[in-house]
C-alpha positions in Angstrom: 78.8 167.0 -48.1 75.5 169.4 -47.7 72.5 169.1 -49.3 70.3 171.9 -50.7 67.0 172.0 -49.5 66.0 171.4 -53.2 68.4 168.1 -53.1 66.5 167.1 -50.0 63.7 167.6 -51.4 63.8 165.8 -54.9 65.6 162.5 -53.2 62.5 162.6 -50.5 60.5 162.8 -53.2 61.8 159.8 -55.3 62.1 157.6 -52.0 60.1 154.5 -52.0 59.4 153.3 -48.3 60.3 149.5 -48.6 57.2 148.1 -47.6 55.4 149.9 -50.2 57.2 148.8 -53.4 55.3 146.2 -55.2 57.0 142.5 -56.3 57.5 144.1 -59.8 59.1 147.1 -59.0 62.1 149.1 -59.0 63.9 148.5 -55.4 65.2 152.6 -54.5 69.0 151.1 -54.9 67.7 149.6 -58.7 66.1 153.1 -59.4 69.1 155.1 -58.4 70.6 153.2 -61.1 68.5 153.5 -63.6 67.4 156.9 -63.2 70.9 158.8 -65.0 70.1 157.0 -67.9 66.7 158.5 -68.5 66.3 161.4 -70.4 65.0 164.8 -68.8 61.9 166.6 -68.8 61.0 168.6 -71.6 62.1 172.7 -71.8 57.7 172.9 -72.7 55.1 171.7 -72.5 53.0 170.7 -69.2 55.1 168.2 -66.6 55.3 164.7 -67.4 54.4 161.4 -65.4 56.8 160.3 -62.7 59.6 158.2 -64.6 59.8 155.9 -62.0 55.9 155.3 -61.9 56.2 154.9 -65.6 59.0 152.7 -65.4 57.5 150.3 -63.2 54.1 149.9 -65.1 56.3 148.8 -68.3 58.5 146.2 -65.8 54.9 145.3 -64.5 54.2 144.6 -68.5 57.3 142.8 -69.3 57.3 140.8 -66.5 53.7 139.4 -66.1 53.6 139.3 -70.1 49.4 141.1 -69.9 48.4 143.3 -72.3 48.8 147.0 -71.9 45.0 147.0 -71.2 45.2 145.1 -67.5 48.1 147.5 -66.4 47.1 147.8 -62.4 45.7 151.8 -62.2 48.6 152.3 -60.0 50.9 153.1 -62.6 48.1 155.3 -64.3 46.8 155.5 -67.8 48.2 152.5 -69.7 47.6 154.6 -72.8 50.3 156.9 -71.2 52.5 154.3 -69.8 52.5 152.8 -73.5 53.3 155.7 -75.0 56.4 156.7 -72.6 57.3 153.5 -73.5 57.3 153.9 -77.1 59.1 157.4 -77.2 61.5 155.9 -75.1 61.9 152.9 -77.3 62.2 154.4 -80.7 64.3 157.1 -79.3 66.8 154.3 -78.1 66.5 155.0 -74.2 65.3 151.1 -73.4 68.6 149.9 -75.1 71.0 152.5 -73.3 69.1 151.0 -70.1 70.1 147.6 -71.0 73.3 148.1 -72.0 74.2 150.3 -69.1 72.7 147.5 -67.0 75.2 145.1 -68.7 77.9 147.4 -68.5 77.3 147.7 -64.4 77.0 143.7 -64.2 80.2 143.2 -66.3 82.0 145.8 -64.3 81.0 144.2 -60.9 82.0 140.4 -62.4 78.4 139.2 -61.9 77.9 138.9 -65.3 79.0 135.5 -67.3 78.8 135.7 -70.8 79.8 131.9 -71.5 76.4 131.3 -69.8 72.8 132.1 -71.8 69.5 131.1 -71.0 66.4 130.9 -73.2 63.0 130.5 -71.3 61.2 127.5 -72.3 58.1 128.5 -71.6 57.8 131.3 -73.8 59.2 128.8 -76.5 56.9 127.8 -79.5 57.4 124.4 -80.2 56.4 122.4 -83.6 53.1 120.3 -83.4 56.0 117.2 -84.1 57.8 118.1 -80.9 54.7 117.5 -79.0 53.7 114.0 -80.7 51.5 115.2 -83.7 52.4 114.0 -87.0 53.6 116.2 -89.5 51.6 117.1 -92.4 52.2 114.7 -95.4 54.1 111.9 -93.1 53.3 108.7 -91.9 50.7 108.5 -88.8 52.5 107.0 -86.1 51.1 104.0 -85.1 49.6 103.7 -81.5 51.6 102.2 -78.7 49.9 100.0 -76.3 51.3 99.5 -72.9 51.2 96.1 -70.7 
């Protein structure tokens, strides 16, 4: 198999040397994965933000749960990172990522779907589940210990 010099070029381009990808990041094998699924540039207009850039600010979001407003200035504006991910989101692209990921872990048997997980931490519980009373009830009456 030969490369073009523009084939060379673009996969240089998109390379990630390990020791400079950040904990929230796309490894290069999880970008090469991802990257079919996103749509291409635009015929217009002037050249767009790196995908892969962009795609790591939003993981850097969903992951550390901050606002858009502390996304690190590595990923650039988060105005623009926002935005890409709205487009993308209301033009379906985040779902087609997820179920494509779920297609590629069902395919390779890594995925069980007898087996679901809900974060606890991001859980709201009731004030009753954490020993308040309920509004209207009976006060509980206060244990003493010996």
């Amino acid at each position: 198999m030969t490369l073009s010099m523009a084939d060379l070029a673009c996969a240089l381009k998109e390379y990630v040397a390990p020791d400079q990808i950040g904990r929230h990041e796309l490894t290069n094998p999880e970008w090469r994965l991802v990257r079919s699924c996103l749509p291409g540039p635009a015929a217009t207009g002037r050249p767009r933000k790196n995908d892969r850039i962009m795609l790591n600010g939003m993981l850097w979001i969903l992951r550390t749960g901050a606002p858009w407003r502390d996304l690190p200035e590595r990923y650039g504006p988060w105005r623009s990172v926002w935005r890409r991910f709205d487009r993308w989101r209301r033009a379906g692209v985040i779902e087609g990522l997820r179920l494509g990921l779920l297609e590629v872990l069902n395919d390779s048997g890594e995925l069980d779907w007898d087996l679901w997980c809900v974060d606890g931490s991001s859980v709201r519980a009731s004030r009753a589940a954490v020993g308040a009373h309920k509004k209207g009830g009976p006060k509980a009456s206060p244990k003493t210990m010996r």
